[in-house]
C-alpha positions in Angstrom: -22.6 31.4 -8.9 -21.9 32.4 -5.0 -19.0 30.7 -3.3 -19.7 29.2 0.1 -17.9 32.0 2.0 -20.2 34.5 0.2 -23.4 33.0 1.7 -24.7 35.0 4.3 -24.8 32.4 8.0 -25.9 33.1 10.8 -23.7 33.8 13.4 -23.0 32.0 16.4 -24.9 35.1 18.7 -28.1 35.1 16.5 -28.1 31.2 16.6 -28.3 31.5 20.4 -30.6 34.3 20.3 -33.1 32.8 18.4 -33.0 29.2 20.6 -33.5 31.7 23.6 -36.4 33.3 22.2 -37.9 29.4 21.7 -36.9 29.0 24.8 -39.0 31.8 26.1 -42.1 30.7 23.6 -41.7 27.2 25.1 -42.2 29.0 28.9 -38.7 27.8 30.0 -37.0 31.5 31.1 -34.1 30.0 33.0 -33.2 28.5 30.6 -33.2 31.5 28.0 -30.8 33.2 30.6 -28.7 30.2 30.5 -28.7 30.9 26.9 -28.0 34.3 26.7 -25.0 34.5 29.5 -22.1 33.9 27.7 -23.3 36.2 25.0 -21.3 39.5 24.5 -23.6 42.6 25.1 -26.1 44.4 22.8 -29.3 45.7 22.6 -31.0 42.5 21.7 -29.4 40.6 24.4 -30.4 42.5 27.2 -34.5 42.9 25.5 -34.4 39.3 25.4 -33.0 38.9 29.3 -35.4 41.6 30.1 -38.3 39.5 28.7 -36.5 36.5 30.4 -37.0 38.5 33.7 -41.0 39.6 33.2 -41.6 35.7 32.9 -40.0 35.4 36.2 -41.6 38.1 38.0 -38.3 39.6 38.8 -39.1 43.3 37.4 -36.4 44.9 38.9 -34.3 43.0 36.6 -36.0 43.7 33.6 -36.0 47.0 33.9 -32.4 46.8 34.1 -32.1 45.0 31.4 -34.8 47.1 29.3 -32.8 50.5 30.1 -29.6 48.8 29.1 -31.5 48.1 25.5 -33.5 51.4 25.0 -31.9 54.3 22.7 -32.1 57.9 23.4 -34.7 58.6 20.3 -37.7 56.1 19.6 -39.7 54.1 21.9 -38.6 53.0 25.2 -37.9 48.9 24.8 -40.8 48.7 27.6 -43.0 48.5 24.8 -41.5 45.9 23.4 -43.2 43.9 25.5 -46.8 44.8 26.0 -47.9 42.7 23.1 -46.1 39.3 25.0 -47.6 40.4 28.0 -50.9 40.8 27.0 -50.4 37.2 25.7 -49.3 35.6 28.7 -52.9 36.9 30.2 -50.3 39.4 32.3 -51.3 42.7 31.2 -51.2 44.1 34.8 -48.2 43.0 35.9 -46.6 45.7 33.4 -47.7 48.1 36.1 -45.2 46.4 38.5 -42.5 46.3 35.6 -42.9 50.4 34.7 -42.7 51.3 38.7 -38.7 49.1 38.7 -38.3 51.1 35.3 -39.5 54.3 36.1 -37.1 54.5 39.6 -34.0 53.9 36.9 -35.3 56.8 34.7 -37.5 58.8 36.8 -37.6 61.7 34.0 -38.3 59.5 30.6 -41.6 60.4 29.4 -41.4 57.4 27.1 -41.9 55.1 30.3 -45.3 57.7 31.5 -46.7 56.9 27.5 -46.2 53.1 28.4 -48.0 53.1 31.9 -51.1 55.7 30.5 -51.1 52.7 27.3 -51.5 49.8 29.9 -54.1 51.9 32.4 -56.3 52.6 29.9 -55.8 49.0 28.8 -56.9 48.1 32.1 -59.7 50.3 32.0 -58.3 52.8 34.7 -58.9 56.1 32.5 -58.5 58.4 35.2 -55.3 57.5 36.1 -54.3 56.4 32.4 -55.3 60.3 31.8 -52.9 61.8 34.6 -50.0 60.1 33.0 -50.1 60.9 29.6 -50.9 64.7 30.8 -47.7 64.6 32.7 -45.6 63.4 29.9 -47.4 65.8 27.7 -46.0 68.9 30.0 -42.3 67.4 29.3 -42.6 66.4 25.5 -45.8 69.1 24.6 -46.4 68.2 21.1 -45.1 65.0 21.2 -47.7 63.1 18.3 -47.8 59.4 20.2 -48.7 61.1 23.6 -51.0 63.1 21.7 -52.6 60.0 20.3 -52.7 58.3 23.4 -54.8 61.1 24.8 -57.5 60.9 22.4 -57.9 57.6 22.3 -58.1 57.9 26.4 -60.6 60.5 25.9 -62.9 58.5 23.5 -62.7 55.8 25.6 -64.1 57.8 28.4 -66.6 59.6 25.7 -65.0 62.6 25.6 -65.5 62.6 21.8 -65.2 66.5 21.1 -61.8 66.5 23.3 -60.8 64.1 21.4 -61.1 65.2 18.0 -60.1 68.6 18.6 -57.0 67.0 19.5 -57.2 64.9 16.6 -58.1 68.0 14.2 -54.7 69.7 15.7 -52.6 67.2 14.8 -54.1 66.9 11.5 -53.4 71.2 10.5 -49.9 70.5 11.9 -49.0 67.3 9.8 -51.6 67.8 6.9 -49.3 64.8 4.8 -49.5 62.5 7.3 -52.7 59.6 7.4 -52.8 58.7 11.1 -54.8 61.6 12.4 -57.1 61.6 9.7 -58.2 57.9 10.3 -58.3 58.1 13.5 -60.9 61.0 13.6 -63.4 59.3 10.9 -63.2 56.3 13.1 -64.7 58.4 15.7 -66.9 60.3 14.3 -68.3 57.2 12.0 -68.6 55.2 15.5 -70.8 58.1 17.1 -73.2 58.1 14.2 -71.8 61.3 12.4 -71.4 59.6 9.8 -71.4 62.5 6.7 -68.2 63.9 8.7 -66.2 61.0 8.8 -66.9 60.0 4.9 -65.5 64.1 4.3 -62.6 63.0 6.2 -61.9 59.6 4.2 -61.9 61.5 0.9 -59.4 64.0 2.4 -57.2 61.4 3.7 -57.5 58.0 1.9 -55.3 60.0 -1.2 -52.6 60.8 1.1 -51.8 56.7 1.5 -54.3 55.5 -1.1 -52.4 51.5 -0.1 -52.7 51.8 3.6 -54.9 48.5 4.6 -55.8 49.5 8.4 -57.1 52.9 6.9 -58.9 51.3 3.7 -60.3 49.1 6.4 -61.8 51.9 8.8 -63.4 53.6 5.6 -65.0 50.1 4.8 -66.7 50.0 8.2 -67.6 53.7 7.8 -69.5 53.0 4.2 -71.0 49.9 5.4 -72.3 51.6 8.8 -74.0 54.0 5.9 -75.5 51.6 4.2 -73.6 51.5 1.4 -73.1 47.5 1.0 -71.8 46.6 -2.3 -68.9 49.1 -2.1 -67.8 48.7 1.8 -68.2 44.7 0.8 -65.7 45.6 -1.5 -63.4 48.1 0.3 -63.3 45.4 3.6 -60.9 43.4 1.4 -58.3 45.7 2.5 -58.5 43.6 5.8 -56.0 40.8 4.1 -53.3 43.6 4.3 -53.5 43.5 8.4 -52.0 40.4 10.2 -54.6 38.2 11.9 -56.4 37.6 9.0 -56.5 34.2 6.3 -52.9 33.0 5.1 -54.5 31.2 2.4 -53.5 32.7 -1.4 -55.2 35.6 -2.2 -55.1 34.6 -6.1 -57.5 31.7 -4.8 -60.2 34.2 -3.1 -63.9 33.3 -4.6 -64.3 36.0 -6.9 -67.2 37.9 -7.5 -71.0 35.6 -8.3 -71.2 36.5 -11.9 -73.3 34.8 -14.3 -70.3 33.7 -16.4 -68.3 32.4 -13.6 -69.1 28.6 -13.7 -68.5 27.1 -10.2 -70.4 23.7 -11.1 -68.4 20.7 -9.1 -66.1 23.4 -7.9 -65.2 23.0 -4.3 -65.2 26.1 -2.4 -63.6 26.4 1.2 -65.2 28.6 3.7 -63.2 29.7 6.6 -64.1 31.2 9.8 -62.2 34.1 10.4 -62.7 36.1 13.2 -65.5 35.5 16.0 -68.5 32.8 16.3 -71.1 36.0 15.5 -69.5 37.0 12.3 -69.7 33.1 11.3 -73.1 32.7 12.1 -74.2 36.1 10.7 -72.9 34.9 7.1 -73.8 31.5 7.5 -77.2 32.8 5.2 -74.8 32.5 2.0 -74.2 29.1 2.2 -77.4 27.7 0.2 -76.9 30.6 -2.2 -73.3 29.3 -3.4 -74.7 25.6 -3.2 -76.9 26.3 -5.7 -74.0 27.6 -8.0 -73.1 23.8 -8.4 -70.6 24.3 -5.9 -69.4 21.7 -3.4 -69.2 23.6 -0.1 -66.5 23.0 2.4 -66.7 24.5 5.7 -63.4 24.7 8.0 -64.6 26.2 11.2 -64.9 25.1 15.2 -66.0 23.1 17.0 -68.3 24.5 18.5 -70.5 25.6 15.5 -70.1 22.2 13.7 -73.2 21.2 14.5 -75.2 24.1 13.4 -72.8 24.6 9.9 -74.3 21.0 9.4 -77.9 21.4 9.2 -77.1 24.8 7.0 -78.9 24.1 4.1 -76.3 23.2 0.9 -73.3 22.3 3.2 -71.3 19.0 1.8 -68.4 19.3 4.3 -67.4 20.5 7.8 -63.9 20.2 8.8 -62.9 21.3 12.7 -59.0 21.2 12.7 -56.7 19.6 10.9 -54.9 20.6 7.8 -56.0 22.5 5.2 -58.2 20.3 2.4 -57.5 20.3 -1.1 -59.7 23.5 -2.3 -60.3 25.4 -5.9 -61.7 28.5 -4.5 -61.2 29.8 -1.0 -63.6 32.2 0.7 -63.6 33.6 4.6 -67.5 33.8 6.2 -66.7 38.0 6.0 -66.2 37.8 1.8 -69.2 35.9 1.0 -71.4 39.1 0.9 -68.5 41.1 -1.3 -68.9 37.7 -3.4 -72.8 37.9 -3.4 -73.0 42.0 -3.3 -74.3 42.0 -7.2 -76.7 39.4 -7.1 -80.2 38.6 -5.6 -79.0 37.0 -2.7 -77.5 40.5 -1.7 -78.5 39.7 1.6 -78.1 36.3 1.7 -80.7 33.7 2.3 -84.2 34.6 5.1 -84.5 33.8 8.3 -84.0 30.9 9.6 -81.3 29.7 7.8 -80.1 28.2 11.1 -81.9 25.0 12.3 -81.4 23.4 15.7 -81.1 19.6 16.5 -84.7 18.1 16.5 -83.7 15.9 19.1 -82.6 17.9 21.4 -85.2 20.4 21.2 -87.2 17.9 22.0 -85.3 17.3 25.1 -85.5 20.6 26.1 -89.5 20.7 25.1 -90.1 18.1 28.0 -87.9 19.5 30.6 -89.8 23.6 30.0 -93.0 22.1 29.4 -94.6 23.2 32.6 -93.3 27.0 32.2 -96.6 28.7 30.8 -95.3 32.1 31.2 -93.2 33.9 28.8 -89.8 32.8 28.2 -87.4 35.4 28.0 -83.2 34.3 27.7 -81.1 37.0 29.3 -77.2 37.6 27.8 -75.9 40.6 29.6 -71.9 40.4 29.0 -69.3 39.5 25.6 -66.5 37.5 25.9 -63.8 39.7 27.0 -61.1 38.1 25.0 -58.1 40.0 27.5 -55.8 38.3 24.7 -57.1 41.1 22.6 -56.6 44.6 23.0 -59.4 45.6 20.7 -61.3 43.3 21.6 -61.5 44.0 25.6 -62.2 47.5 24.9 -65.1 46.9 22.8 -66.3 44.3 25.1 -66.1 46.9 28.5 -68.1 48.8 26.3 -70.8 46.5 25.1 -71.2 44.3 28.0 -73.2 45.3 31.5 -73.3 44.0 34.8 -76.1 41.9 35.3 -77.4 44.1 38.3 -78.0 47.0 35.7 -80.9 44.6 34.7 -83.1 44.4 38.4 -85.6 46.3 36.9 -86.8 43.6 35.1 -87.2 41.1 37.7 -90.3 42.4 38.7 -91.8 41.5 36.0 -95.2 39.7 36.0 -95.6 36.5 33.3 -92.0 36.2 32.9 -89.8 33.1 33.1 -85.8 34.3 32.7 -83.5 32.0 31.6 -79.7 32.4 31.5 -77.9 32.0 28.1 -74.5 33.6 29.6 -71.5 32.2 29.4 -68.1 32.5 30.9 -66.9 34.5 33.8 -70.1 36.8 33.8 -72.5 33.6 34.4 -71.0 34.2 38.0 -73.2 37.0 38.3 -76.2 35.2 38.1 -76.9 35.6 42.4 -76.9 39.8 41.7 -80.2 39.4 40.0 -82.6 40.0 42.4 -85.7 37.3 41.3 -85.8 34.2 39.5 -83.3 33.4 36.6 -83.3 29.5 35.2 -79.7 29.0 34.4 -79.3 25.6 32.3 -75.9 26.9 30.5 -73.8 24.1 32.2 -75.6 21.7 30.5 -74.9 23.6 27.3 -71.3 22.4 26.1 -71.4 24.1 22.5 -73.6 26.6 20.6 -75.6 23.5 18.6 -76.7 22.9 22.3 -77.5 26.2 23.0 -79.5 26.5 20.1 -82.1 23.6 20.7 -82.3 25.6 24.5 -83.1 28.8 22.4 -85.6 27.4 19.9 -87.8 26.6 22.9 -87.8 30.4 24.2 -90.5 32.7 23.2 -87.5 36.0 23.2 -83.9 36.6 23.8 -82.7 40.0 25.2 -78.8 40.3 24.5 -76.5 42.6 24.4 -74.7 43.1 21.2 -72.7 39.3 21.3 -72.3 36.1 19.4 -76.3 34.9 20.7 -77.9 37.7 19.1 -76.6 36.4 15.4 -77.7 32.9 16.7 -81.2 33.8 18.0 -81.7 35.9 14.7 -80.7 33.4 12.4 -82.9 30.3 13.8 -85.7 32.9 13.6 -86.6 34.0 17.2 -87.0 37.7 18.4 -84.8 39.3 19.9 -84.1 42.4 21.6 -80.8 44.0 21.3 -79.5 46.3 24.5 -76.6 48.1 21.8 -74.1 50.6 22.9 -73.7 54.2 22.1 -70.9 53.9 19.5 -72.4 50.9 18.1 -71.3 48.4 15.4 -71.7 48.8 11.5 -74.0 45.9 11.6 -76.6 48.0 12.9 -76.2 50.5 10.5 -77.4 54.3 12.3 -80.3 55.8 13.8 -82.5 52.8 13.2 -84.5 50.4 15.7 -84.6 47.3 13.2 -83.0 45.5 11.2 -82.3 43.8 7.3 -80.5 41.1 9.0 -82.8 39.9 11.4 -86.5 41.0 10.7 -87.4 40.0 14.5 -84.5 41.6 16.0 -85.1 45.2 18.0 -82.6 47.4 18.9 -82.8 49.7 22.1 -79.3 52.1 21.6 -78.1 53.7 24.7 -78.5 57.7 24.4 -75.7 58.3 26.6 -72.1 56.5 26.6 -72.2 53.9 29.2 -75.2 54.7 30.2 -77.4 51.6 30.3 -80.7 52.9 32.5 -82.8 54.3 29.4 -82.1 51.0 28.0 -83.2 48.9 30.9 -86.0 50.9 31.1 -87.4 50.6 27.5 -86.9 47.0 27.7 -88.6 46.7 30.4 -91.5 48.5 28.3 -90.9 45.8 25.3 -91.1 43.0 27.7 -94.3 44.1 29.5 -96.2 44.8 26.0 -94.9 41.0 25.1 -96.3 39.7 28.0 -99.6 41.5 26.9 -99.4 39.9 23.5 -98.7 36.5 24.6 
């Protein structure tokens, strides 16, 4: 048995570091430097007085202080804080940060990777491109920079630039997985979709455990059209942070005839955004009829709708976790269902607004005889999310890219956008209803929605919704578009009313506005 004096403590230095780092959680910096000034130095001393500093806005500082902390080799400690800054909504102000930093070490290419990362971040590609060139003619094969450039380049759709840089780096590390994944992902998201599976099988055995890479090839099988075994493969997602802390020995297994889930309650959690929730919601009644009591832990926000769902005992919004046999996030049902006859999960609608307030929204559009049309031109942008922003610049459109279609004849437009891009509403240039301040969560929007004759949306949360309660919809989708849509088709086994109009050129959204405006005008004839 261990003595007391053999039990690792912490010291009296780690004890103050960690209460400064609270400190700077909690949003009290002056009092982290308080914290940290009697503390001798070291290299986590001055990052945490450098992160101290970016709180304050007093960058000269913290690049002193992130100079003192960084080592010859490996990353510059400015990267240590791109992930804190991107959480305090601050991404930008890194910009300011890297200029105080780069006037220490003018010649540190480290500091050039860092500001290309945050200008492409920020959507500035150009100028993102300029700086990781530059630090490329200092450190010439350097693999990060390297990376950084591609993923610059795809973002600008550049796609062949970027994978013959890709391809390079793969002949020069051929042991390494990076590369590898990185090019199926690109080639998968541009539809060339027999390349990227090649690629997979070439890399996959190199790390056959790697969960971000297992993931990307899930996405690649299912954008194929190869269900049951993506299903499967996307399990490799609970090896990434971000995703359910719940115990993975508690997962629903697989629906099999001998697994007997009779008085069994099951919890279904929402994992990642409102359109993955809603998409899935079409497995509920299918695992109700298993016997099993169905607990749903989501938001708010979808409460309403998760209510009416058709074999749904429970919603829970917030608090603590229930009491639970099995456990199952919205994005494992299919896996659960992939071997059964509800493959695809129950038909449309499986979602089912409030009767009451569509009847409210009945008397209040009753005198609109022309064809009602519900206009979503923008995602959420989600700037807390890296990933997410990127996709969103990507997917979303300003709303005067859609003027065409105000000239339309036998058209009412009716604005189901939320967030910062409702603002836009003035740049259309005719009529657009706009009664999304009276809509204060998505049951709300859905009784406004059941009372439209179409939605056209880009590729966001309201497309799920529309599809699932039943109403046609057409889908403005981007070039390098989602799995969900599988490839080089107009329809879809999700959503038997939906149609798809793909851009034919990267952020290029005319063709799109244009055969819309076609759909529309033959709906109007049908009417």
């Amino acid at each position: 048995m261990s003595s007391v004096s053999d039990i690792a403590l912490p010291s009296p230095v780690d004890h103050r570091l960690k209460e400064a780092d609270q400190s700077l959680r909690a949003g009290d910096a002056e009092t982290a430097l308080d914290m940290l000034l009697p503390l001798p130095e070291s290299d986590a001393v001055h990052l945490t007085r450098g992160r101290a500093f970016f709180r304050l806005a007093r960058y000269r500082d913290a690049a002193a202080e992130l100079e003192k902390a960084t080592r010859p080799f490996g990353g510059h400690a400015v990267a240590a804080l791109i992930d804190e800054a991107v959480a305090l909504r601050r991404r930008g102000d890194l910009l300011f940060l890297l200029a105080e930093s780069r006037k220490i070490a003018p010649h540190d290419p480290r500091l050039l990777d860092a500001q290309g990362n945050i200008l492409m971040h920020l959507g500035r590609f150009d100028e993102s491109e300029i700086c990781l060139r530059e630090s490329l003619k200092r450190r010439p094969n350097d693999k990060g920079t390297l990376n950084l450039l591609a993923m610059n380049l795809t973002e600008q759709g550049r796609f062949d630039e970027a994978l013959a840089i890709l391809d390079n780096l793969r002949q020069r590390a051929p042991d390494e997985w990076g590369p590898g994944c990185n090019m199926a992902a690109i080639l998968n998201n541009i539809g060339r979709l027999e390349e990227a599976a090649n690629i997979y099988r070439e890399t996959i055995p190199l790390a056959p455990n790697e969960a971000a890479l297992r993931l990307n090839h899930s996405i690649a099988m299912l954008k194929s059209g190869r269900m049951a075994q993506g299903w499967a493969e996307h399990e490799w997602r609970f090896g990434i942070p971000g995703h359910t802390n719940l115990p993975q020995n508690r997962l629903l297994p697989n629906i099999t005839p001998s697994l007997n889930l009779e008085g069994r309650r099951i919890l279904v959690t929402q994992e990642e955004g409102l359109g993955d929730t809603l998409m899935y919601l079409r497995y509920i009644p299918a695992l109700a009829r298993t016997g099993a009591i169905v607990h749903i832990w989501g938001t708010s926000t979808l409460a309403g709708l998760c209510r009416r769902v058709e074999g749904v005992t429970i919603v829970q919004h917030g608090g603590e976790t229930p009491e639970y046999d099995y456990h199952c996030p919205f994005i494992s049902l299919p896996r659960a269902f992939s071997a059964t006859p509800n493959a695809m999960g129950a038909p449309v609608p499986y979602l089912h607004a409030d009767p009451v307030k569509v009847s409210q929204w009945k008397k209040i559009l009753r005198t609109d005889r022309n064809l009602r049309v519900g206009l979503v031109w923008a995602g959420g942008a989600r700037p807390e999310n890296t990933g997410a922003q990127m996709v969103d610049r990507q997917r979303s459109m300003p709303l005067s890219a859609l003027a065409p279609l105000a000239d339309l004849e036998g058209i009412s437009f009716y604005s189901l956008q939320k967030d910062e891009p409702a603002l836009q509403r003035l740049d259309f240039p005719g009529p657009l209803v706009d009664f999304m301040p009276q809509c204060l969560d998505m049951d709300d929007t859905a009784a406004l929605v059941s009372c439209l004759d179409l939605v056209v949306s880009v590729d966001t949360s309201m497309v799920h919704l529309a599809g699932g309660l039943g109403k046609p919809v057409i889908m403005m989708d981007r070039f390098n578009n989602c799995w969900r849509w599988l490839h080089g088709r107009d329809d879809s086994p999700w959503y038997p009313k939906m149609k798809i109009v793909r851009q034919t050129r990267f952020r290029d959204w005319s063709d799109v506005v244009t055969r819309v405006k076609s759909l529309l005008e033959e709906a109007v004839r049908v009417s």
